[in-house]
Steps between C-alpha positions, in 0.01 A plus 500: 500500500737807583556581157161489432379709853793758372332537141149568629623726783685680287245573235232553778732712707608705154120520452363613866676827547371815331090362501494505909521849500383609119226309453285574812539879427398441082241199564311764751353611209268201409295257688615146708274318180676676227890513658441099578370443128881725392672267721389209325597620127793657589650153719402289169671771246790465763560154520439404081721811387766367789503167369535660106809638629605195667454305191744749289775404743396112463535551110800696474844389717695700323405794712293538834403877468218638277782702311653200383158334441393768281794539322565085430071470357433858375809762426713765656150747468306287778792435663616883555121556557510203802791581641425918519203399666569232772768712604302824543245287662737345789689883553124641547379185715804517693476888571196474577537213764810698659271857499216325693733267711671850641170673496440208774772476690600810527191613666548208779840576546484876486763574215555681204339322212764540284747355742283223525484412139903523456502234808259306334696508177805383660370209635316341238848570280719320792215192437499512156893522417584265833293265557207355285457197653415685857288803275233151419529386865392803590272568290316128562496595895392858446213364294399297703534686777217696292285257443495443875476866619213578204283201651560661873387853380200366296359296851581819678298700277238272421403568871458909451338452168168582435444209260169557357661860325685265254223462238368868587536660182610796456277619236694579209595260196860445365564757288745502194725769735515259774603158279794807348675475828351154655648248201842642484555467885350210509688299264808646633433407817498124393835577294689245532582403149815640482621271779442213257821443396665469830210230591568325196901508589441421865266182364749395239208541236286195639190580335246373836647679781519837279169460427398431827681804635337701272118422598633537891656768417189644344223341728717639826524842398085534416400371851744635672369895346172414471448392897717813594359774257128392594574480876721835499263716308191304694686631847518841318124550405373360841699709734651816309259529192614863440837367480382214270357793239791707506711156415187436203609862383875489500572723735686253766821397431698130608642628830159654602307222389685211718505802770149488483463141555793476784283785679163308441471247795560507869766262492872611465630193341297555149662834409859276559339217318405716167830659494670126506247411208602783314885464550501140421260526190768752359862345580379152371419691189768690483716179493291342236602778231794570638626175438327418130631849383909391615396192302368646215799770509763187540343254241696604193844619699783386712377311831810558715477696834641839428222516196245424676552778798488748181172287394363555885591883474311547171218355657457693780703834391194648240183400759640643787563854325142472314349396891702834613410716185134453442272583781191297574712231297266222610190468302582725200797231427275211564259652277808506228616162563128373476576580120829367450369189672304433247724540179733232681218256698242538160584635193923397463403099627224499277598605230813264509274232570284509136859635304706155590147323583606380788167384554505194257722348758493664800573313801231639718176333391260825524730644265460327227162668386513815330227678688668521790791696334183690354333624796881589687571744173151634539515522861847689485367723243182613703704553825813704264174736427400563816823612641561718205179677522564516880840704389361698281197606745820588759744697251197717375329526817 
């Protein structure tokens, strides 16, 4: 039971991190109907592409990373292509967790943000090079410590919500500009894929409890955003609707916008509440792809202690300068990583899947028809676009 609670917390925790403060600020854009309907799609594409990649680690033992897997059905071409990717896409996840983790805290405890991120650097390293064991005990606790406070903040706002303004609409449709920026984010903020091969480690490869962890660790993630983006952005357009069109417009940014909801009610304890929800959504993330990136760094090299403190200082060395460096780091990255999701959660697995086809005797059932392999290419394809014409729109705007 433990190692399966620690699989699912850890892909739900790796998962619930960047959407509780992105997607209520992109999703203000459409409708409760339409964002529900997104939900849906994007928690199915989430758990069948997650358990694609799952099923490349059950079929290959020489090698637990998507590197290795490339390299052992396809060639060194996929492989370089794989491994320049996943590794880009945990540095930008990462910096972007740290940026908006500082951007937090260092407003609540009145200190440079800078400072903040270097302290927040240091002790994820200490976790990472010390002490896994305590970085998943943690990180089980912390989630659901979550869990707990998000179902405490969603009764407490239920009762200042004006519920009838959730199907008002708010006449305009979903235009091709808004599914640009919406997709990306979204999918990343269900990115948990490359977390896979820690889950697959931690389960010794047995086949039920991965794929268990991956439909909790899917199923979690969608209620758990869609309750808090609905109620959030519900609160907003009841009490502050001038505040709720400049967030529709892009013109608030993450501190103002969980500012703005601190500020909102009469009672002291939900600005403190919001700011725990925040924190925790972040650090359990944080350890997520902290940890599968030290894995992914350590598969193919020497597993004694001195290596792996030079493993833990790659890892955090390159987000914490990019978190410094790049201002506003926190949705232009995600927006980045939304695209180099995909090449590693779509295009890589399936790809692999039809070249050694895997699906003739793949040990997870669903997998074993084309289609679905199919409609995940198709899927990744369609989402690729979007984020490509949503980076084009930004460089030539």
């Amino acid at each position: 039971m433990r190692q399966k609670l620690n699989a699912i917390f850890l892909l739900a925790g790796t998962a619930i991190g960047s959407g509780m403060l992105s997607l209520p600020i992109i999703l203000s854009k459409i409708d409760t109907i339409p964002m529900v309907i997104l939900m849906l799609i994007f928690t199915a594409l989430t758990y069948f592409s997650a358990i694609v990649r799952a099923e490349l680690n059950f079929q290959s033992s020489a090698s637990n990373s998507l590197e290795g897997i490339s390299l052992l059905f396809s060639g060194p071409k996929v492989a370089w292509i794989s491994k320049v990717s996943i590794r880009l896409l945990f540095f930008a996840l990462l910096s972007a967790y740290i940026y908006g983790l500082s951007d937090i805290l260092s407003v609540q405890l009145k200190v440079s943000p800078r400072l903040m991120m270097c302290c927040i650097a240091c002790a994820v390293f200490a976790l990472l090079a010390y002490s896994e064991k305590l970085l998943l005990l943690l990180n089980r606790w912390l989630f659901a410590a979550l869990l707990v406070v998000v179902l405490v903040i969603m009764l407490i706002m239920a009762a200042h919500v004006d519920r009838s303004i959730l199907l008002v609409p708010t006449r305009r449709s979903v235009h091709l500009g808004d599914l640009t920026i919406i997709a990306p984010i979204l999918f990343t903020s269900f990115g948990f894929h490359g977390t896979i091969p820690s889950v697959t480690k931690l389960c010794r490869n047995d086949v039920r409890i991965v794929k268990l962890a991956c439909l909790w660790g899917s199923v979690i993630p969608a209620c758990v955003y869609t309750i808090w983006t609905a109620s959030s952005l519900c609160l907003l357009k009841s009490r502050v609707p001038e505040q709720f069109q400049n967030l529709a417009s892009g013109s608030v940014n993450l501190g103002e916008f969980i500012a703005t909801l601190s500020n909102i009610t009469n009672l002291p304890i939900i600005g403190t509440i919001i700011w725990v929800i925040a924190t925790l959504a972040i650090v359990t993330s944080i350890f997520g792809v902290g940890l599968s990136l030290v894995d992914d760094l350590q598969a193919q090299r020497s597993q004694n202690h001195h290596a792996r403190i030079l493993i833990c200082g790659i890892t955090i060395i390159p987000p914490l300068l990019i978190a410094i460096i790049v201002p506003n780091a926190f949705i232009q990255v995600l927006a980045f990583a939304g695209l180099l999701l995909v090449v590693i959660a779509f295009l890589v697995p399936t790809f692999l899947f039809f070249k050694a086809k895997i699906f003739q005797r793949a040990f997870i059932k669903c997998l074993r028809y084309k289609s679905t392999g199919i409609i995940l290419m198709l899927s990744g394809i369609a989402i690729a676009t979007l984020e490509c014409i949503n980076l084009l729109r930004h460089w030539f705007s």
